[in-house]
C-alpha positions in Angstrom: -2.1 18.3 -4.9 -2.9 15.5 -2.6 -3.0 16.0 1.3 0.7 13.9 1.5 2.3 16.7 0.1 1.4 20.0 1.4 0.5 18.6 5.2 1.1 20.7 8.1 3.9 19.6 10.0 5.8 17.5 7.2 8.5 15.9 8.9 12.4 15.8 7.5 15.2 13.6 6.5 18.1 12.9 7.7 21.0 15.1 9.6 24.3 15.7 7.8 27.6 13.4 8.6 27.8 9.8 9.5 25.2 8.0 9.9 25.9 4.0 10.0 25.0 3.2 13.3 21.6 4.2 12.2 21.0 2.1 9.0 23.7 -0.7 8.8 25.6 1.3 6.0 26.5 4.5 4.9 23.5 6.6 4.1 23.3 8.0 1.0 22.1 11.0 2.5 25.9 11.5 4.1 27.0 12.0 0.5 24.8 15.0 -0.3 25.7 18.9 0.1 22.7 20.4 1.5 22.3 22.5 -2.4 22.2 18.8 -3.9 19.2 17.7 -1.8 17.5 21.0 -2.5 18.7 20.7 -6.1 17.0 17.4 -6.6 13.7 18.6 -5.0 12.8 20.9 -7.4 13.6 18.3 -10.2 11.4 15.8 -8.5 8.9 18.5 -8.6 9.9 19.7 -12.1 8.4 15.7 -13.0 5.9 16.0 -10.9 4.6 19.6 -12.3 5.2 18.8 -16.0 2.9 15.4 -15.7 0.2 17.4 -14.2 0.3 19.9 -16.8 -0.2 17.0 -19.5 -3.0 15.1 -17.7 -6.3 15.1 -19.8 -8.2 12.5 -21.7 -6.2 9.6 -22.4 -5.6 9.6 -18.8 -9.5 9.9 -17.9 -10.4 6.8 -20.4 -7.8 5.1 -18.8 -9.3 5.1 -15.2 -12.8 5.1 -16.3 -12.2 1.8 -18.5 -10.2 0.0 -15.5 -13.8 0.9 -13.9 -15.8 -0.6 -16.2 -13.5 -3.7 -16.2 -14.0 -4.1 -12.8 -17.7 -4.2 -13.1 -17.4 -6.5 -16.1 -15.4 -8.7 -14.4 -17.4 -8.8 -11.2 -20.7 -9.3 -13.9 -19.3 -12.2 -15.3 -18.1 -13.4 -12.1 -21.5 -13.8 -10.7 -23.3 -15.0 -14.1 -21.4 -17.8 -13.9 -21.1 -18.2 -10.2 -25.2 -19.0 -10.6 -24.0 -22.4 -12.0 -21.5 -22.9 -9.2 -22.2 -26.7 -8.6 -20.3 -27.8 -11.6 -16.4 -27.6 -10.8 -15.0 -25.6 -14.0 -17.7 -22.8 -13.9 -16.5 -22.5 -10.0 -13.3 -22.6 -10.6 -14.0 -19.5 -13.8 -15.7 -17.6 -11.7 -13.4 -18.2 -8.5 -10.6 -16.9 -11.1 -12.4 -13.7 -12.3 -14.0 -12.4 -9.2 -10.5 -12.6 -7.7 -8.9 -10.6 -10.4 -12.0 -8.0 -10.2 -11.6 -7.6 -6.2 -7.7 -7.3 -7.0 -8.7 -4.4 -9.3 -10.5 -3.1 -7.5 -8.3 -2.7 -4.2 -5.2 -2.1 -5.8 -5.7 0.0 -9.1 -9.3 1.7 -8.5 -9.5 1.9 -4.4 -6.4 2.5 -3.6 -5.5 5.2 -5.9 -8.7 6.8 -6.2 -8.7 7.7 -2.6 -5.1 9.0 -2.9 -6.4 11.3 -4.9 -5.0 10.6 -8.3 -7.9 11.1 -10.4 -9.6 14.6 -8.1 -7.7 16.9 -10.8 -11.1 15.6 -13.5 -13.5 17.0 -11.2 -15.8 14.2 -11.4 -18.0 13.4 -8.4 -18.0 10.2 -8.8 -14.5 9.1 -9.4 -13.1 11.2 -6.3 -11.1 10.9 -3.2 -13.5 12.5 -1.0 -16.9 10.4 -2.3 -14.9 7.4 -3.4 -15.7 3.7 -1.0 -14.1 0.1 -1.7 -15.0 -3.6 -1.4 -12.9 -3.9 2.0 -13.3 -3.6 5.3 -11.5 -0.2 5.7 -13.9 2.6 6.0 -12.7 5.1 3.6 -12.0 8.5 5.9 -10.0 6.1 8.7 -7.7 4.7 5.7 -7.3 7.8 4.3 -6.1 9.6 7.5 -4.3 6.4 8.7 -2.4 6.0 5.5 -2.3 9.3 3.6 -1.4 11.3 6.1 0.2 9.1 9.1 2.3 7.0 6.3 3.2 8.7 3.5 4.2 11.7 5.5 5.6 9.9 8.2 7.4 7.3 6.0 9.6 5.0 8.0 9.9 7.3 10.6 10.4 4.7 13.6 7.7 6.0 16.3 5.7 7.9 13.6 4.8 5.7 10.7 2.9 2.9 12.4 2.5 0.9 8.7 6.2 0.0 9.7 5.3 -3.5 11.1 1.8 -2.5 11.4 2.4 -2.4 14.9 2.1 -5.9 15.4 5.5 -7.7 13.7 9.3 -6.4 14.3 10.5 -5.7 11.0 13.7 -3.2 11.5 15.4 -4.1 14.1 15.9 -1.1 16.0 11.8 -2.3 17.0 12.5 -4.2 20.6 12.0 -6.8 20.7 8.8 -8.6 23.1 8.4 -12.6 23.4 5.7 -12.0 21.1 7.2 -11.6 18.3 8.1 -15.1 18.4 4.6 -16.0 17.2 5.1 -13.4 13.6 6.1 -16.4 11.4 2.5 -17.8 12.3 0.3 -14.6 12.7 1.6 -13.1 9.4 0.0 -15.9 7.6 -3.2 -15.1 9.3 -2.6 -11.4 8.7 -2.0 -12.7 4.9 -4.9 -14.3 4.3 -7.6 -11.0 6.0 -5.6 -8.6 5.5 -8.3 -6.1 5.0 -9.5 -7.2 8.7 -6.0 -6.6 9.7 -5.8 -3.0 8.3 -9.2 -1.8 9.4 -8.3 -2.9 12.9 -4.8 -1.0 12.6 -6.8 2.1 11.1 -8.4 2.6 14.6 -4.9 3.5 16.3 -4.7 1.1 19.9 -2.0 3.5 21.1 -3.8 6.3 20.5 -6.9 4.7 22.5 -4.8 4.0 25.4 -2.9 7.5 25.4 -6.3 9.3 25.7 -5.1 10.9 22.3 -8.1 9.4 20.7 -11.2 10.0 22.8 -13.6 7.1 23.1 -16.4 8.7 21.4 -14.1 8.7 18.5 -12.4 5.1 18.6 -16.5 4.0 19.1 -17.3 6.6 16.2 -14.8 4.4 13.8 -15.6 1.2 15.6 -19.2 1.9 14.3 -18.0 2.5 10.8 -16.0 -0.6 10.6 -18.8 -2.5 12.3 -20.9 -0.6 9.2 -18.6 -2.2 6.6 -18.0 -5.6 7.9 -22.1 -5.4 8.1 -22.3 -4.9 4.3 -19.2 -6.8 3.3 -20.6 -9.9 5.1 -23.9 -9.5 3.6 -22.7 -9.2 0.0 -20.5 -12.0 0.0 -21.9 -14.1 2.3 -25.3 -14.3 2.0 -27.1 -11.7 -0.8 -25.4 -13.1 -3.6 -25.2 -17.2 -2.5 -28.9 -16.6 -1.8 -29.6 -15.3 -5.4 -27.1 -18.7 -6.9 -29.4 -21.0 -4.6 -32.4 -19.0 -6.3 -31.7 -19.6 -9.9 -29.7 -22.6 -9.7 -30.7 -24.3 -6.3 -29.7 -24.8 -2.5 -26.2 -26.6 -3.2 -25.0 -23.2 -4.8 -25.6 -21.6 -1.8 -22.4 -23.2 -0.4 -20.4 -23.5 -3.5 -20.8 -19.6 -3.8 -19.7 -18.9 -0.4 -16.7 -20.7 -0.9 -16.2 -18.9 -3.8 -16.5 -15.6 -2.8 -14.4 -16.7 0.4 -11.5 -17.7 -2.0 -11.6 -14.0 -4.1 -10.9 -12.5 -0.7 -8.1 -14.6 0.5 -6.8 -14.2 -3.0 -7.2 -10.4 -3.2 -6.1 -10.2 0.6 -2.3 -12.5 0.0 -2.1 -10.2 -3.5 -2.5 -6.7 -1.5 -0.2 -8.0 1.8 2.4 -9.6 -0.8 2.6 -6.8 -3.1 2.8 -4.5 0.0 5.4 -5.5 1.9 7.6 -6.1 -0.9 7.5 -2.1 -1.4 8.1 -1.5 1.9 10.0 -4.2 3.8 12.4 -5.9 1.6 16.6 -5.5 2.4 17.4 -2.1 0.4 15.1 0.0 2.4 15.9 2.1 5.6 14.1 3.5 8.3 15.0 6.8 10.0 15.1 7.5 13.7 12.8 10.8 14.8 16.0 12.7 15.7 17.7 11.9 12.2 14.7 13.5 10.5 14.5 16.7 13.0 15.9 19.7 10.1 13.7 17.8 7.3 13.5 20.2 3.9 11.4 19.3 1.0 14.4 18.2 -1.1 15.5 15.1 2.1 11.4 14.5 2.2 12.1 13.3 -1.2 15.1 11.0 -0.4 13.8 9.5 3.0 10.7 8.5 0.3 13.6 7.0 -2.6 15.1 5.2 0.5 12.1 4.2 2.1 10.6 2.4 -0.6 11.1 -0.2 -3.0 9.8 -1.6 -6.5 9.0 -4.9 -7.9 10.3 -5.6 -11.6 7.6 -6.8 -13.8 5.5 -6.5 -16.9 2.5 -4.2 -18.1 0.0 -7.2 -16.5 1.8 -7.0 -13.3 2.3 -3.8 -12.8 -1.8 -3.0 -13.6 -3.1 -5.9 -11.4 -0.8 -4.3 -8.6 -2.2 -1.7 -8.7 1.2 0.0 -10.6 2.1 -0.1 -6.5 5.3 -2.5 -8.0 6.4 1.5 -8.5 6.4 1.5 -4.9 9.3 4.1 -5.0 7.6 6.7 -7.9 4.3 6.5 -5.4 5.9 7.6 -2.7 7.3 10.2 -4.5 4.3 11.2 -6.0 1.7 10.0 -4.1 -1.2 12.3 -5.8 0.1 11.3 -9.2 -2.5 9.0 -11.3 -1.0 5.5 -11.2 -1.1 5.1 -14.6 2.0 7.3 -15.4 4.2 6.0 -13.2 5.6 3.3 -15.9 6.9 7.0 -18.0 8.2 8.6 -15.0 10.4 5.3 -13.6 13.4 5.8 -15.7 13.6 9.2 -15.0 13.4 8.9 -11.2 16.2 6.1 -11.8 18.0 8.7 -14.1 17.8 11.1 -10.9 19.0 8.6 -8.5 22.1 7.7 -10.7 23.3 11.2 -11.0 23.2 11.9 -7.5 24.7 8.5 -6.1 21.1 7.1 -4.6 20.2 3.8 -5.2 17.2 2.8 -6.8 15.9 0.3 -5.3 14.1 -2.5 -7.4 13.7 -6.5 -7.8 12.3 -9.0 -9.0 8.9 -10.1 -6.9 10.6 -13.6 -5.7 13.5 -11.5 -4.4 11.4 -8.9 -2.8 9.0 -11.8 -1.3 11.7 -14.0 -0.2 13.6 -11.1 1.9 10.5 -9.8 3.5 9.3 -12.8 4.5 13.2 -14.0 5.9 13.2 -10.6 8.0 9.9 -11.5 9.5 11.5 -15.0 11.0 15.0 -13.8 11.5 13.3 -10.8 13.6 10.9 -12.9 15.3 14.2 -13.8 18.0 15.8 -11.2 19.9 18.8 -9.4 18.3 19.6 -8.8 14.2 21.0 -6.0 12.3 20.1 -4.1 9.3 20.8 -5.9 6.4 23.5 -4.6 3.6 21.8 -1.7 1.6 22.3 -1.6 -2.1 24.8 1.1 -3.7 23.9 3.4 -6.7 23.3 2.1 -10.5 
């Protein structure tokens, strides 16, 4: 099991009774006995135990063919980036070095260093050994995001991916005058958004607090330096400089453009599919005190409340990294991505017997509510928008 679910000091969900000054609505929570909660842990872990039993083969082609995809795609991609100058052979390889830097965020990175794949033992395709084609160093993103955040989830004060410590999305945040510039610096955020999440990884507040010493922030500020060094290097001049060798200087400049167009691509794909699991209307966000008592069975709900999917189709769910199962991750955070497709409509079969919502939509819906929230909340005042009921 991953880190996210035996951590020391696991916080807890919500106290008993009436909670609607809290999250605009009843919480489903309220309606549980405490048996209930504990009663749906263990079948949440009874799902989560009898998938790990079955994992084997089919589940290690799987991941080691999305690998070989990848590099595939990212072969092909620079063949015929070589020939740059003419327009359609950019615009081909434009198109599939996006979709291989998509891959490989989403599906391979992000999952591998959660930990899905550690159960096969291989050293190569491992959380611990495991680095990606972003600006994140691996060990900061892994504390940062599978610890602080899926422990922490929505935990106002504790999970710092809520807003990313920059934007007011719930608006128990209060509000500064700078939040009136969100609208605009989300877009930015949008298009680097691997900048924006390596910067976040290093923890400001933590800097200023003293509970980071500066040997460490300059420690991690050396890594990302590290990163940036090689990411810039790759993109930006090893492999324009080889295009100019074959094919002449003019490629130079037609293959930085290209490669500057995957990452904006892969970066708006990553913040887009995101925020729609974690910011849309449906989900809620717990104060530190409503969390307090926590067992494992309200760790479970605060993650089914605290999350949100994206309805979509076997393409869309593989290039997003099967994150559109934004709830089923949180859930099961170690579990290899792959499976959560079989799990989902038991998790929703779960949530329908004990009166929780599942929380799902289409990716326009999702989009268009995140993106409404960030304006709305840009101006002093809101509320919590109506939360969906059980299905």
């Amino acid at each position: 099991m991953s880190a996210t679910r035996t951590a020391p000091g696991v916080t807890s969900p919500p106290t008993r009774g009436d909670q609607r000054s809290e999250t605009g609505g009843q919480n489903p929570l309220a309606s549980l006995t405490a048996e209930q909660i504990e009663q749906l842990g263990r079948e949440f872990d009874a799902i989560h135990d009898e998938v790990f039993a079955n994992l084997g083969e089919r589940d290690a082609r799987y991941i080691r063919a999305t690998i070989r995809l990848h590099r595939h795609l990212v072969l092909g991609a620079r063949l015929v980036l070589l020939r740059s100058r003419r327009r359609s052979l950019w615009l081909l390889g434009t198109a599939a070095l996006s979709v291989a830097k998509i891959l490989e965020n989403m599906e391979i990175g992000h999952n591998v260093m959660h930990g899905q794949w550690d159960w096969m033992n291989d050293p190569d395709i491992n959380s611990r050994t495991w680095d990606w084609d972003t600006a994140s160093p691996a060990e900061a993103w892994r504390h940062s995001h599978n610890y602080e955040h899926h422990t922490f989830t929505n935990i106002r004060g504790k999970d710092r991916d809520l807003g990313y410590e920059i934007m007011r999305i719930d608006p128990h945040q209060r509000w500064h005058p700078i939040y009136l510039l969100q609208p605009l610096y989300n877009v930015v955020l949008m298009a680097f958004f691997e900048w924006g999440v390596a910067v976040h990884d290093l923890n400001a507040d933590a800097i200023r607090s003293g509970e980071k010493s500066k040997r460490q922030a300059l420690a991690e500020l050396k890594a990302i330096g590290g990163k940036a060094r090689r990411q810039i290097l790759k993109d930006y001049l090893a492999f324009p400089a080889l295009s100019a060798l074959v094919s002449g200087r003019r490629t130079f400049r037609s293959t930085i453009a290209a490669d500057f167009t995957a990452n904006v691509v892969r970066n708006v794909w990553a913040h887009s599919i995101i925020f729609c699991g974690h910011f849309p209307d449906q989900t809620y966000t717990f104060s530190q005190d409503e969390v307090a008592d926590e067992t494992r069975g309200g760790w479970y709900v605060r993650q089914l409340l605290g999350a949100a999917n994206i309805d979509g189709g076997p393409l869309f769910h593989f290039l997003s990294g099967n994150l559109s199962f934004q709830v089923e991750h949180h859930l099961f955070p170690d579990m290899p991505s792959s499976r959560y497709t079989e799990i989902a409509p038991r998790v929703r079969e779960v949530c329908r017997r004990y009166g929780l919502p599942y929380n799902t939509g289409p990716l326009r819906k999702q989009l268009g509510s995140v993106h409404r929230t960030i304006v709305r909340l840009a101006f002093p005042g809101g509320r919590p928008r109506p939360k969906p009921v059980a299905r």
